[in-house]
C-alpha positions in Angstrom: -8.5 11.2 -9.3 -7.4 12.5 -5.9 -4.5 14.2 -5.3 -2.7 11.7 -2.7 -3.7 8.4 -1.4 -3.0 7.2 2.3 -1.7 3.4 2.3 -1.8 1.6 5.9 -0.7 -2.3 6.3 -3.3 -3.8 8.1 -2.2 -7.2 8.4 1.4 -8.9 8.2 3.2 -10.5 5.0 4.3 -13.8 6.7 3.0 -16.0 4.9 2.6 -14.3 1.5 4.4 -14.9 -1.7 7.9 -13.0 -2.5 6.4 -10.9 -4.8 4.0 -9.6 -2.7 6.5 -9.1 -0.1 8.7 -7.1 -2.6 5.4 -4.7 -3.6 5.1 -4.1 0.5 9.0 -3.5 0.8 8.8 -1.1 -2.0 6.0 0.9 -1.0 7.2 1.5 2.3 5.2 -0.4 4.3 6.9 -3.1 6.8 5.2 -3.1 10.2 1.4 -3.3 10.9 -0.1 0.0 11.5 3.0 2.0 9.2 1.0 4.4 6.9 2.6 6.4 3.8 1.2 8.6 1.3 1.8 8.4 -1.8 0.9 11.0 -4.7 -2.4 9.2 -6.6 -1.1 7.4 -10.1 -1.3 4.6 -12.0 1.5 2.6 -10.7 0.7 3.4 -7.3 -2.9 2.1 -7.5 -1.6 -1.0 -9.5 0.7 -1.6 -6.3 -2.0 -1.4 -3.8 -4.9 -3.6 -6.0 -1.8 -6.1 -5.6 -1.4 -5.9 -2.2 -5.0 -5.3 -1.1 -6.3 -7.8 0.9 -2.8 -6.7 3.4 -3.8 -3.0 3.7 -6.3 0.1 3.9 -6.4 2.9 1.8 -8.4 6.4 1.8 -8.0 8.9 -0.9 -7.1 12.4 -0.1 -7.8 15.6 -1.5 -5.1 18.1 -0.3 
């Protein structure tokens, strides 16, 4: 695994279900174009194969 992974929303969470909202509000993310990085685990990939289709992600080796 890498040691961080870069999450960026890439589109908005209008019209999504509350759940997914709640995954986006957790992580961070809130505004298109707002990146975080997060350190590369299990949970955190689980969160971002949930919310997928709404951002980007690039693993990074630090």
């Amino acid at each position: 695994m890498a040691d961080f992974i870069k999450v960026t929303q890439v589109k908005s969470t209008i019209a999504e279900k509350k759940k997914v909202r709640k995954v986006c509000d957790s992580m961070g993310l809130g505004k298109i174009g707002k990146s975080r990085e997060y350190k590369d685990n299990n949970c955190i990939r689980g969160m971002v194969n949930k919310i997928n289709h709404l951002v980007k992600y690039e693993l990074i080796s630090k």
